[in-house]
C-alpha positions in Angstrom: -14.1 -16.2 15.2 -12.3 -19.4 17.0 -11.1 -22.3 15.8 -7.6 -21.4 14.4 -4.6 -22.8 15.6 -3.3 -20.3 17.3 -6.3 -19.4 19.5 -9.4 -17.4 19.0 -9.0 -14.5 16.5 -8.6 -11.1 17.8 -7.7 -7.4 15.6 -6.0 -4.5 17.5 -5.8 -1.5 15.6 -3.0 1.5 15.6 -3.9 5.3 15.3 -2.9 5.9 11.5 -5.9 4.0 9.7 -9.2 3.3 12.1 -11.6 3.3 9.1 -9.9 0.8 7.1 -9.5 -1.5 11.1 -13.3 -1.4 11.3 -14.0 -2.4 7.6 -11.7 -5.5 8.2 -13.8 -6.4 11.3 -16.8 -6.1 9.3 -15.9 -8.5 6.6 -14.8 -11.1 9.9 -17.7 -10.0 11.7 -15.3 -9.2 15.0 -15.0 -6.0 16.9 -11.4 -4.5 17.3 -10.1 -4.7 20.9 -10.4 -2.0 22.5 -6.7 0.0 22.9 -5.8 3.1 24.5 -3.2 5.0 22.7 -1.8 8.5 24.0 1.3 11.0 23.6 2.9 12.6 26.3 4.0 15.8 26.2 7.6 14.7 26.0 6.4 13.1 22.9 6.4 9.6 24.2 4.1 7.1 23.3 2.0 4.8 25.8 -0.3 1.9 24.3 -2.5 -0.3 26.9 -4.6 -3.1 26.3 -8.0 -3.0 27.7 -8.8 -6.3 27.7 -6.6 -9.7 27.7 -5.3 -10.9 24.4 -3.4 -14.2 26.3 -3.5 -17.1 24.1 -4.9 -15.2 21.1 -4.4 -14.8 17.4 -3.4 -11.4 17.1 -3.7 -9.0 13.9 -2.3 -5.8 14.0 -3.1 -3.3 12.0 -1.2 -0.2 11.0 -0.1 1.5 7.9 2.9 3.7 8.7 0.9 6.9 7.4 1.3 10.2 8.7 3.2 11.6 11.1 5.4 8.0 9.6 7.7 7.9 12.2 5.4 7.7 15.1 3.4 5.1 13.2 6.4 2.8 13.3 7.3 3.5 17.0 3.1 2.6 17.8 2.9 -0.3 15.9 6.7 -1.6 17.9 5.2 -0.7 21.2 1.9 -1.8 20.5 3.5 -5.1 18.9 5.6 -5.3 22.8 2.4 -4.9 24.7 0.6 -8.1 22.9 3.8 -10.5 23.4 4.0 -9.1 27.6 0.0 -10.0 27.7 0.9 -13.6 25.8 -0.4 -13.4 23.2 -0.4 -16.5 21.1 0.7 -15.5 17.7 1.4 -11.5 16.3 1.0 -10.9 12.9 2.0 -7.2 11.9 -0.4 -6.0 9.2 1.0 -3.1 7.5 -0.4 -1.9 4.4 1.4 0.6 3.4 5.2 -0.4 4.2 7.4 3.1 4.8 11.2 3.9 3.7 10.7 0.8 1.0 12.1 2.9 -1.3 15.6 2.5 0.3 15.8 -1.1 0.2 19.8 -0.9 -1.6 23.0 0.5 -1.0 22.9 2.6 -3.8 25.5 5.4 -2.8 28.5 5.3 -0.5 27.8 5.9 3.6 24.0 4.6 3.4 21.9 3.1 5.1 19.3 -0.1 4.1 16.5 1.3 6.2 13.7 -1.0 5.1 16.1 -3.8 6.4 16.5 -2.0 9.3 12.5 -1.9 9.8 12.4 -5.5 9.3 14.9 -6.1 12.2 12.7 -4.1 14.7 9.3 -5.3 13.3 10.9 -8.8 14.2 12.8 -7.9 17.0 9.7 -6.2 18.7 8.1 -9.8 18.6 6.2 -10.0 15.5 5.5 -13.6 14.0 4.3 -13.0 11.0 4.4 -9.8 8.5 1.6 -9.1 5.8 1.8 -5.9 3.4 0.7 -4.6 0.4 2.5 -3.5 -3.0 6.0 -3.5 -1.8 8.0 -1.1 -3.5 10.5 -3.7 -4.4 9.4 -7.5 -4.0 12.9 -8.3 -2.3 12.3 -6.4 0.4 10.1 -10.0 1.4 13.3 -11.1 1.9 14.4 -8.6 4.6 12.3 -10.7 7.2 13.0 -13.7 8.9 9.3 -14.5 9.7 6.6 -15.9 7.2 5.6 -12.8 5.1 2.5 -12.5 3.1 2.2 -9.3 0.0 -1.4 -9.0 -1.4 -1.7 -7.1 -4.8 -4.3 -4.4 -5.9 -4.0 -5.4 -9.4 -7.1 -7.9 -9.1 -8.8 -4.5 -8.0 -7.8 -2.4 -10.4 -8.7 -5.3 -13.0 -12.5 -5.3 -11.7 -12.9 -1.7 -11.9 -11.0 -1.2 -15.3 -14.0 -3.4 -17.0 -16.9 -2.5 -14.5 -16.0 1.6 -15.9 -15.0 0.0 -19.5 -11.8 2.2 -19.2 -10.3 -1.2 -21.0 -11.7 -0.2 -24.6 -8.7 1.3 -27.1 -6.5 1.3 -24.1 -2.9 0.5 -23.1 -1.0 0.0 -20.0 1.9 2.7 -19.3 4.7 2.1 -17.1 5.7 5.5 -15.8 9.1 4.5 -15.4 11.7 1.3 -16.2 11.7 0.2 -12.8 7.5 -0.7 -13.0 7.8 -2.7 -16.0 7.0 -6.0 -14.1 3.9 -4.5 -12.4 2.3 -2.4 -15.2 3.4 -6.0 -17.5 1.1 -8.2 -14.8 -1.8 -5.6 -15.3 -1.7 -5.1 -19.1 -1.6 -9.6 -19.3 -4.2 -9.7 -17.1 -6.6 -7.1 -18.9 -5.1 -8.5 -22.7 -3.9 -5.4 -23.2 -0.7 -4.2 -25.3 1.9 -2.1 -23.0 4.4 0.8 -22.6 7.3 2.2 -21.1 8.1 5.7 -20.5 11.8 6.3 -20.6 12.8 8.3 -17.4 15.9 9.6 -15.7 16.0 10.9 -12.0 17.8 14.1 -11.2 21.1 13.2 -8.5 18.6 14.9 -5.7 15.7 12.6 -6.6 13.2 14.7 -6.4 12.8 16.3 -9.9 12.4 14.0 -12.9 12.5 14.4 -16.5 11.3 11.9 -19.2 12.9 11.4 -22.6 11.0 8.9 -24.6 8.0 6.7 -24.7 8.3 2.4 -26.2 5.3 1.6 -27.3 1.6 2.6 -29.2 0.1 5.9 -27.4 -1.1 7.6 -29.9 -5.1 8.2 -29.7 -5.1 5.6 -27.3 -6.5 5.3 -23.6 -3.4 5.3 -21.1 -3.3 3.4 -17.9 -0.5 4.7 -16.1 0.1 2.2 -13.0 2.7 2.6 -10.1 2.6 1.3 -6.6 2.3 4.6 -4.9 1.8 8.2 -5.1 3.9 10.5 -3.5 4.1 13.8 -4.3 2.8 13.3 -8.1 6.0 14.5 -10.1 6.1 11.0 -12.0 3.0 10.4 -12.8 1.9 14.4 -13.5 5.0 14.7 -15.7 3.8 10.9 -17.5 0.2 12.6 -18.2 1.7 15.5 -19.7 4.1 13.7 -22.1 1.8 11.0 -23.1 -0.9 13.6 -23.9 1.8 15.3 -25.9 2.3 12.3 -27.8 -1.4 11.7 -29.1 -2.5 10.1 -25.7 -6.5 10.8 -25.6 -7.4 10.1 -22.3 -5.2 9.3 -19.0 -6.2 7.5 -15.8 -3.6 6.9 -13.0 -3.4 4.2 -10.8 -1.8 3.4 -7.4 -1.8 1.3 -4.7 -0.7 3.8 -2.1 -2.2 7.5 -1.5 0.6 9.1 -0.2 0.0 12.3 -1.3 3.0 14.3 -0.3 2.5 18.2 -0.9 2.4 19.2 -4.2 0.5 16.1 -5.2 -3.1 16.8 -5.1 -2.2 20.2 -6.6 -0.1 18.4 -9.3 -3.3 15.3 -9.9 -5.5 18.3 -10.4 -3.9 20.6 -12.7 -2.5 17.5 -14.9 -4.7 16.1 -17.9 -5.6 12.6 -15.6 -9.1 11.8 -16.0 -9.2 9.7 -12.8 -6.9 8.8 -9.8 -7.5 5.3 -8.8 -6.1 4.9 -6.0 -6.5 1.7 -2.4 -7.3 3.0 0.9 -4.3 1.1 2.5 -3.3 5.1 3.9 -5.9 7.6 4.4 -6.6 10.5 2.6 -7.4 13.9 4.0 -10.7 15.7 3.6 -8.6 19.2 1.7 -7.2 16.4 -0.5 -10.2 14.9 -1.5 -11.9 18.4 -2.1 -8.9 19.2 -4.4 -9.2 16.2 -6.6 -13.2 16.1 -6.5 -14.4 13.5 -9.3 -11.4 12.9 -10.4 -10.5 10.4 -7.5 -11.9 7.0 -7.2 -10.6 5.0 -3.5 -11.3 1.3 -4.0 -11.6 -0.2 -0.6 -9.0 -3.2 0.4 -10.8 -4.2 3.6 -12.5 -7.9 2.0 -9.1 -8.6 0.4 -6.9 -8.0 4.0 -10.2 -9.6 6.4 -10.4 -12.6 3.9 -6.6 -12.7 4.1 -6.5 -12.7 7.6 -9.5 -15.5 7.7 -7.0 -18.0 5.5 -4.2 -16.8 7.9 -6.0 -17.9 11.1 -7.4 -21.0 9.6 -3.9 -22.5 8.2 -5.4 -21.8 4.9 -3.7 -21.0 1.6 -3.7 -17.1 0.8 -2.7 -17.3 -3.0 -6.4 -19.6 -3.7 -8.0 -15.9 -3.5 -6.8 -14.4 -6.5 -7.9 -18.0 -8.4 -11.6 -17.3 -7.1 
């Protein structure tokens, strides 16, 4: 594809999410260049180009998936190698955006590490930044280049009425904190909404819920969150809301995570499906665990079309009025 203003179009794709690379040059109709990525055994990392990217419009693709923290030192490196071959403009594409959950000084002698990302993402040489479902919105503001966040909710929208999970139903937020996002989903679908009342233990890792504001009872809950880690929210929201008269429960999330115990926790917990992106990827034992229960809706057209508007000087918030 050419006529952007920044050069031809080209994709370069990291290690942590191939599948999802090649879909996006499907919908654009490109191949990705080709890269050669490798560890030593010291555990260094060594990227090389195999072909010239000088004067192009560069899109790079890389969740920061599993193992995370190599992820993030590929995508810098990689990121280094395109600005030292001249590349005309770098746009990090990043899907699923890592350590967004510490975006605030919330106790004494921390550290803001998803500022601290933004710095190197920059820093590296990066032009422009596009994600998905940030944990927090402000974390946008962390970057001093143009920034771009695409939404699932239009997805989750489509398949909601294509699977008519939208009759007798209401929209659950599993905690306070997703009121916003589970608020967008329930005004988009006309549907009422609820909030489940939850406090964190001082460790974070335990949770335990006290109270549910809203109608549940005999109803269809959507439980919506950006991301699935290891399960303990939403496992713990399927349990209560069934509790309370709940008669069926479907999750949904942006972001597969799926930090041990989660696919043990999806599949013992009354959740008739897990609807989840495939901005990370999801192991074959994982998807074996949750069987039928797990629906992955592809965001491949949404990123490639995003890119397309990108390239083109186009405007990327005209897709969601299609």
């Amino acid at each position: 594809m050419s006529g952007g203003i920044y050069g031809d179009l080209a994709v370069v794709s990291g290690s942590c999410n191939p599948h999802l690379a090649l879909a996006i040059c499907d919908y654009l109709r490109l191949v990705t260049v080709p890269v050669s990525i490798r560890k030593y055994p010291n555990e260094n990392i060594f990227v090389r180009l195999q072909q010239s990217v000088r004067g192009k419009d560069v899109f790079l693709i890389q969740p920061f998936g599993r193992p995370v923290n190599d992820m993030i030192m590929e995508l810098l490196i990689l990121i280094d190698a395109l600005r030292r071959d001249s590349a005309g403009r770098i746009t990090a594409v990043v899907p699923y955006y890592a350590y967004a959950r510490t975006d605030k000084k919330d106790q004494p002698r921390v550290p803001i590490t998803a500022r601290l990302l933004a710095d190197m993402i920059t820093v590296a040489g990066a032009d422009r930044f596009l994600t998905f479902d940030l944990h927090a919105g402000q974390i946008q503001g962390f970057f001093t280049i143009p920034t771009d966040e695409l939404t699932a909710r239009h997805l989750f929208v489509q398949y909601i009425r294509r699977s008519h999970l939208r009759q007798n139903a209401t929209v659950v937020s599993p905690d306070i904190g997703g009121v916003r996002r589970a608020r967008n989903l329930a005004e988009e679908l006309g549907l009422p909404l609820a909030i489940i009342e939850k406090r964190r233990s001082p460790d974070g890792d335990e949770t335990e819920i006290y109270n549910v504001i809203g109608e549940v009872d005999g109803r269809s809950c959507l439980l919506i969150d950006d991301e699935i880690d290891t399960a303990g929210t939403i496992a713990k929201a399927a349990h209560y809301l069934k509790e309370n008269g709940a008669a069926k429960v479907a999750a949904f999330a942006t972001h597969p995570v799926f930090s041990e115990p989660a696919c043990t926790r999806l599949a013992e917990a009354p959740i008739d499906h897990v609807v989840v992106t495939n901005t990370l990827p999801i192991s074959e034992p994982h998807q074996e665990l949750l069987g039928e229960k797990l629906v992955q809706l592809s965001v491949a057209a949404l990123i490639g079309e995003t890119i397309h508007r990108i390239h083109q000087g186009m405007s990327v918030g005209a897709i969601y009025q299609k």
